[in-house]
C-alpha positions in Angstrom: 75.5 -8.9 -62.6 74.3 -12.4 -63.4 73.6 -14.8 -60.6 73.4 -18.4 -60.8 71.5 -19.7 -57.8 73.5 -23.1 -57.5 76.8 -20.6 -56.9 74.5 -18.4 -54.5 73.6 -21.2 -52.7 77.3 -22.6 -52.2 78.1 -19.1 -51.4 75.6 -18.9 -48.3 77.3 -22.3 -47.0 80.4 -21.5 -47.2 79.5 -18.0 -45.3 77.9 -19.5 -42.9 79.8 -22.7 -42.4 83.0 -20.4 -42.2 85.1 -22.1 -44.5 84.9 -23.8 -48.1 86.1 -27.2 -46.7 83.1 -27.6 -44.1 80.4 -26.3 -46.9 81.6 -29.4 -49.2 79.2 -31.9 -47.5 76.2 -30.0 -47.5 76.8 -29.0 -50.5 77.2 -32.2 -52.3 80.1 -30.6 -54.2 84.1 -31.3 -54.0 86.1 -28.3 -52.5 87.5 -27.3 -55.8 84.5 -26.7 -57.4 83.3 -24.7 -55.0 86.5 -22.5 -55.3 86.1 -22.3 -58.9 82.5 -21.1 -58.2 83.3 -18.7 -55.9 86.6 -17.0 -57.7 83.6 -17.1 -60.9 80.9 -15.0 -58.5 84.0 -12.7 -57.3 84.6 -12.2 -60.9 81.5 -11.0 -62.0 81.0 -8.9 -59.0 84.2 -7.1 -59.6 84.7 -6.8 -55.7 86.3 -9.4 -53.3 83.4 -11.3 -51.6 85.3 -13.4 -49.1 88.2 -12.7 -46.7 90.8 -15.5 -46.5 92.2 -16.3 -43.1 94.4 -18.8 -41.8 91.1 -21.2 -40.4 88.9 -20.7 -43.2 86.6 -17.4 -44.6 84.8 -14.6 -43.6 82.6 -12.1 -46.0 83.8 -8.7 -46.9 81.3 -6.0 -46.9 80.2 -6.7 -50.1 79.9 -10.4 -49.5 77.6 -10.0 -46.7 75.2 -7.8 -48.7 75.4 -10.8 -51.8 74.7 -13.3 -48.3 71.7 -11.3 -47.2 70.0 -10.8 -50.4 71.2 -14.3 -51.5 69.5 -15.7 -48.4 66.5 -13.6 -49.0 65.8 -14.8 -52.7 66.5 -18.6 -51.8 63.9 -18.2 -48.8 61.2 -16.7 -51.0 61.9 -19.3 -53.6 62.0 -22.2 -51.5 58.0 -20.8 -50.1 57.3 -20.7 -54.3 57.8 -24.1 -54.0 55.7 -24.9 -50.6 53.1 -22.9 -52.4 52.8 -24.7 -55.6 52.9 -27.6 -53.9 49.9 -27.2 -52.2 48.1 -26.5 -55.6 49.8 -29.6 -57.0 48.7 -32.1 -53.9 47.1 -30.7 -51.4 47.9 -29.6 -47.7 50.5 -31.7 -45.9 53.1 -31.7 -43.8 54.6 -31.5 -40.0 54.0 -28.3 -37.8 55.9 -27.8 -34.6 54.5 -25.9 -32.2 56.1 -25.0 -28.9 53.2 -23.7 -26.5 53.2 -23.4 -23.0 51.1 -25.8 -20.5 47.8 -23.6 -20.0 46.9 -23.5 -23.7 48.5 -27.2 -24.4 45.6 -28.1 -21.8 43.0 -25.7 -22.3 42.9 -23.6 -25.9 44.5 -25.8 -28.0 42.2 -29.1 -28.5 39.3 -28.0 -29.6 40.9 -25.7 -32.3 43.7 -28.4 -33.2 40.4 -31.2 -33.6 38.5 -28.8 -36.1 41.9 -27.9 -38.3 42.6 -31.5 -38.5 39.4 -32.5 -39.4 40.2 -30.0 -42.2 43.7 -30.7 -42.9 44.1 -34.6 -42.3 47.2 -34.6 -44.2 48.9 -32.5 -41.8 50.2 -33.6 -38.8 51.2 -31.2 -35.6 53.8 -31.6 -33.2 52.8 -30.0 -29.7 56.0 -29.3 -27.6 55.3 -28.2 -24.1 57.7 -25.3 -23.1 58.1 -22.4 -20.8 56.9 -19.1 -22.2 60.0 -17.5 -21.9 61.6 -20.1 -24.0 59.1 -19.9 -26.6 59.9 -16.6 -28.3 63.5 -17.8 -28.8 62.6 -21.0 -29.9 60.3 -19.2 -32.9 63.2 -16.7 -34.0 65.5 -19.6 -34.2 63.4 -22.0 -36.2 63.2 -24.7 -33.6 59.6 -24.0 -33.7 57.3 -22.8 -36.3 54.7 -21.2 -34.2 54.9 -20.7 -30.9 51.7 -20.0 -28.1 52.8 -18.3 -24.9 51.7 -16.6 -21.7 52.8 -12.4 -21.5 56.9 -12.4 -21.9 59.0 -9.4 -23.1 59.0 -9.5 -27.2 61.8 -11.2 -29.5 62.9 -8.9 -32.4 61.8 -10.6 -35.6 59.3 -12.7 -34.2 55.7 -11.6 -35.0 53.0 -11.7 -32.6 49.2 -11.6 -32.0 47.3 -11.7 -29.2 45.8 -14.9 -29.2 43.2 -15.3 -26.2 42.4 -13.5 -22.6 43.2 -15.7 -19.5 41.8 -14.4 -16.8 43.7 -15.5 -13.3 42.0 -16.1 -9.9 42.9 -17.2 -6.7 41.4 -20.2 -5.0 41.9 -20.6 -1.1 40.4 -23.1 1.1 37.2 -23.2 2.0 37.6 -22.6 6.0 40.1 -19.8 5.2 39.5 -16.0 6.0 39.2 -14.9 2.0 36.9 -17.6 1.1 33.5 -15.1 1.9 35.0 -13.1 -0.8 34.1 -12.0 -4.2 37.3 -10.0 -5.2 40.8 -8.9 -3.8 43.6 -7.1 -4.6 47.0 -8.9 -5.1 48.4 -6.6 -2.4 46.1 -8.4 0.0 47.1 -11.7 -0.5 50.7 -11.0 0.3 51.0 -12.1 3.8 49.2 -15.6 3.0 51.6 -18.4 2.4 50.9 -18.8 -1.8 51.7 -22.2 -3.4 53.0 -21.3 -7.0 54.0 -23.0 -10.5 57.6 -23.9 -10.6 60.2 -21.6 -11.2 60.1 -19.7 -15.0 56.2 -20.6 -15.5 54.7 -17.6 -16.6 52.2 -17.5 -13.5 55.2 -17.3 -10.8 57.2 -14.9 -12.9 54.3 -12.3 -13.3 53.2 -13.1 -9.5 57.2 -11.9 -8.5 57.3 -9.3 -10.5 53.6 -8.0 -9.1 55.3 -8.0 -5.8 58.8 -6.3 -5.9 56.3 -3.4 -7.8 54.8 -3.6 -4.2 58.1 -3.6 -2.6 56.7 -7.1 -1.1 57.4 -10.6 -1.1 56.0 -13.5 -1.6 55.7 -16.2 1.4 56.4 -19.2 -0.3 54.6 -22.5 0.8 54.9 -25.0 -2.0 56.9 -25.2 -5.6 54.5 -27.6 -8.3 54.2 -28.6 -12.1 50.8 -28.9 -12.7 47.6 -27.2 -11.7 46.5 -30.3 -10.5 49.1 -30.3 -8.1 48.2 -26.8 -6.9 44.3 -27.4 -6.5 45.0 -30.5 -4.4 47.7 -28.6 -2.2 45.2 -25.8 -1.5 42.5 -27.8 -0.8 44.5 -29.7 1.6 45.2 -25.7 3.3 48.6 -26.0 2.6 48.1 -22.3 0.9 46.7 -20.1 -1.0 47.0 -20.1 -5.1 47.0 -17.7 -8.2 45.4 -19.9 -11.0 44.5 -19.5 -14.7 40.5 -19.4 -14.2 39.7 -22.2 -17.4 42.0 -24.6 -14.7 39.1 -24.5 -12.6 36.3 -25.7 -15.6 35.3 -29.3 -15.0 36.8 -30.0 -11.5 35.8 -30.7 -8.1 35.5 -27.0 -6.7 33.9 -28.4 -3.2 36.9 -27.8 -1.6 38.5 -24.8 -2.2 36.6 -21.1 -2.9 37.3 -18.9 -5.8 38.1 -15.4 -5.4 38.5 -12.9 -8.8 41.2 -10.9 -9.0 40.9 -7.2 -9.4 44.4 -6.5 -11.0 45.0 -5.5 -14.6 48.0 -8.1 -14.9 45.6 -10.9 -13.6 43.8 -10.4 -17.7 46.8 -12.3 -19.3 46.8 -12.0 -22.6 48.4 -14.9 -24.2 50.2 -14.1 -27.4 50.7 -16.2 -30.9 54.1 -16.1 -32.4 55.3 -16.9 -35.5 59.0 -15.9 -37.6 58.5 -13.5 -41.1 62.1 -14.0 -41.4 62.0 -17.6 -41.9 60.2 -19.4 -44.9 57.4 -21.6 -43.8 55.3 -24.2 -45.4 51.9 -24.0 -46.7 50.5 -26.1 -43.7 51.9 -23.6 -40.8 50.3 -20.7 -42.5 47.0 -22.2 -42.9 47.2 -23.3 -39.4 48.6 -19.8 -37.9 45.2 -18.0 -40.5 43.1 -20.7 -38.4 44.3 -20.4 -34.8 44.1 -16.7 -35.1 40.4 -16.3 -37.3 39.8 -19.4 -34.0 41.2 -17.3 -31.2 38.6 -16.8 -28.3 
């Protein structure tokens, strides 16, 4: 077979639009002309390709094989073209990055103000997520990389680890654990814990620590921002789990740090990034330079 990649690339709108009427717009071509295309790509394949059905098309067998390797050939020549590109003028572009609030804060900065030092063509747009969401967001393109705390993995989203963030707890200073150097999760159990909201990746681990335990967690306060849950604690309101690099900096008179002793306390925050999807020149380099960065 012969395949022309202006009819291949009709083909994949129509299949994915569902119909040859709603692929005429984005595919600056009238209706009939993409009929005429598609009865000539049926022709040479010698099979049908589409299905016709009262509210538009769906592929045959065979058409869905042409829209997968059609869709793969159009990808890897769209990331010739990011590649040459960068021989022809340099580095630039937009990255999006969805990343969760601990490395927006903590990990990111630093490595973001050497790569753009770098790369001043490029410019990077940080969106702060969720970890759960992130994952999701990567596999559907929404985001081309994606930083996030331990969630469960997306299939076809690659991953590295990215960096090790170790969590403590911090309790006021007049309170019963504040002598100590360690403690077990388990202990902390029957203290009233002020926690991250709802979905953060600190509370969802924390949970799931504790139904392992067949426990629960008292719960005194729901906040946003570490800042929120140093302030809280130091006011005895609670006791709080906390990434340890939250701590760096800050007024620690009035609170005491304890380390946790259990494994899922070593978060190891993972870097995501889609195989599946072409991506330009400028999120590769940065993905190569996060991950040569990572700490």
């Amino acid at each position: 077979m012969r395949f022309d990649l202006d009819t291949l690339k009709l083909f994949v709108l129509v299949v994915e639009h569902g119909s040859i009427s709603a692929a005429s717009e984005p595919g600056h071509i009238v209706t009939s002309a993409i009929s005429r295309r598609l009865s000539d790509l049926e022709e040479e394949a010698g099979v049908p390709l589409l299905r016709r059905r009262s509210r538009g098309v769906e592929p045959t067998a065979a058409g869905l094989s042409i829209y997968q390797h059609a869709k793969s050939i159009l990808g890897q020549l769209r990331q010739i073209d990011c590649d040459i590109s960068e021989h022809r003028s340099g580095i630039k572009g937009n990255v999006r990055i969805w990343v969760n609030m601990t490395a927006l804060c903590y990990y990111l900065p630093a490595q973001l103000h050497a790569f753009m030092a770098e790369y001043p063509d490029v410019s990077i747009e940080l969106v702060e997520k969720l970890s759960d969401a992130i994952p999701h967001a990567v596999k559907a393109g929404e985001a081309d990389l994606g930083i996030c705390a331990p969630t469960d993995s997306v299939a076809g989203v690659s991953e590295a680890i990215y960096v090790t963030d170790p969590l403590v707890l911090i309790v006021p200073r007049d309170h019963k654990f504040a002598s100590r150097k360690r403690i077990r999760f388990e202990d902390t159990l029957d203290e009233k814990h002020i926690m991250m909201q709802s979905g953060a990746s600190i509370h969802t681990m924390s949970q799931m620590a504790a139904r392992a335990l067949k426990r629960k967690i008292h719960l005194s306060v729901l906040v946003t921002s570490f800042d929120a849950i140093r302030n809280m604690v130091s006011e005895g309101l609670g006791i709080a789990v906390i990434p340890e690099l939250a701590l760096k900096g800050v007024d620690a008179t009035r609170y005491s740090v304890v380390r946790l002793t259990d494994k899922w306390c070593l978060r190891k925050f993972k870097i995501l990034w889609n195989d599946q999807l072409p991506q330009s020149p400028a999120a590769m380099r940065l993905l190569r330079h996060l991950r040569n960065d990572a700490l």
